[in-house]
C-alpha positions as CSV (number, residue, x, y, z in Angstrom):
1,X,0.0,0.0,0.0
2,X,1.2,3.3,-1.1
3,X,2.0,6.2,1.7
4,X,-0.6,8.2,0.0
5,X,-3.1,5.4,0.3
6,X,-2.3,4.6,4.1
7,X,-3.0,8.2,4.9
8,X,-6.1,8.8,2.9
9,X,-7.3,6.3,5.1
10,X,-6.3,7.4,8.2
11,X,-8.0,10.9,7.4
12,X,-11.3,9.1,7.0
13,X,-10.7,7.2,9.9
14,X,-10.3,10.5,12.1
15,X,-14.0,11.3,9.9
16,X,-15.2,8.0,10.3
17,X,-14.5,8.5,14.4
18,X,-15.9,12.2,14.7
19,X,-19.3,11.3,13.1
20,X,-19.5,8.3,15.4
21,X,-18.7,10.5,18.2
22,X,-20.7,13.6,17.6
23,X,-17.4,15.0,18.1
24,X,-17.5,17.8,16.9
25,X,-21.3,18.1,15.9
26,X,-20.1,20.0,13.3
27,X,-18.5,17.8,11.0
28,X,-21.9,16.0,11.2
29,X,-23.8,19.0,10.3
30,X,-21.1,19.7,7.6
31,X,-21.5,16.0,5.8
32,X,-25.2,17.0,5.9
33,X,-25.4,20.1,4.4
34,X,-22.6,19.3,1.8
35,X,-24.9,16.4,0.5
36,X,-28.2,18.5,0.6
37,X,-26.0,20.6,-1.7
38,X,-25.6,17.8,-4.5
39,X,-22.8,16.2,-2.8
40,X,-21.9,12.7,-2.7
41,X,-21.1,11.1,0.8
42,X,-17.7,10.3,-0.8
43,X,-17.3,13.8,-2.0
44,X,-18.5,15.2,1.4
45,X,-16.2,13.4,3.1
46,X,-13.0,14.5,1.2
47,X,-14.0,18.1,1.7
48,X,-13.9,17.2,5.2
49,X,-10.9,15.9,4.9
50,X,-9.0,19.0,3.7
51,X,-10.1,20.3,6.9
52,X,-9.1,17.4,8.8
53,X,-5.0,17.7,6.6
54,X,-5.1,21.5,7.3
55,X,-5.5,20.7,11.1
56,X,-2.8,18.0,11.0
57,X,-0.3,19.7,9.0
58,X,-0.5,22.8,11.2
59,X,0.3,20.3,14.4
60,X,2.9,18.4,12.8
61,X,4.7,21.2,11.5
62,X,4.4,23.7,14.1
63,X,4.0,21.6,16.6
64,X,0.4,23.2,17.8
65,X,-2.4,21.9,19.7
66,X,-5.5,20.8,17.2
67,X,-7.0,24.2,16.6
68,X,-10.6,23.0,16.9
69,X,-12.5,26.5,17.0
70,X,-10.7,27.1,13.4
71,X,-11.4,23.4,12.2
72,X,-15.1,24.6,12.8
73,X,-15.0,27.7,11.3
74,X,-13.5,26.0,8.3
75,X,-16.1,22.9,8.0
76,X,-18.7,26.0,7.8
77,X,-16.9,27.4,5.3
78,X,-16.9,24.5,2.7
79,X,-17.4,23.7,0.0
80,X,-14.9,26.8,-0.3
81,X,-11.4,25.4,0.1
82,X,-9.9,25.7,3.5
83,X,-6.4,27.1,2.8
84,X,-5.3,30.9,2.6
């Protein structure tokens, strides 16, 4: 299996978790939404997952707590893109 593979997979996992959680409400709310919009579940979910990479990236590489409170603010924003 491919790295790219093995992490695509772990990003839905962290999806798969917070919609079985509740946790945040929000990303629920989000997949919702997205699908009421013409979205697929698939597609939902990888719009979800940009969020999910920009939150990761910003931990591993700065070495930041999970910024939850922008993670939000981002699944509200989508479909739009999450990066500046």
């Amino acid at each position: 299996m491919e790295t790219n593979d093995i992490m695509k997979e772990q990003i839905f996992e962290i999806i798969k978790n917070q919609l079985k959680a509740n946790d945040p409400p929000e990303t629920k709310k989000t997949l919702n939404r997205l699908i009421k919009l013409g979205y697929s579940d698939m597609e939902s979910k990888q719009l979800i997952g940009q969020c999910v990479v920009v939150e990761l990236f910003d931990v591993l590489k700065n070495e930041k707590p999970f910024d939850e409170k922008r993670y939000i603010n981002n699944l509200k924003k989508l479909p739009e893109e999450p990066f500046d």
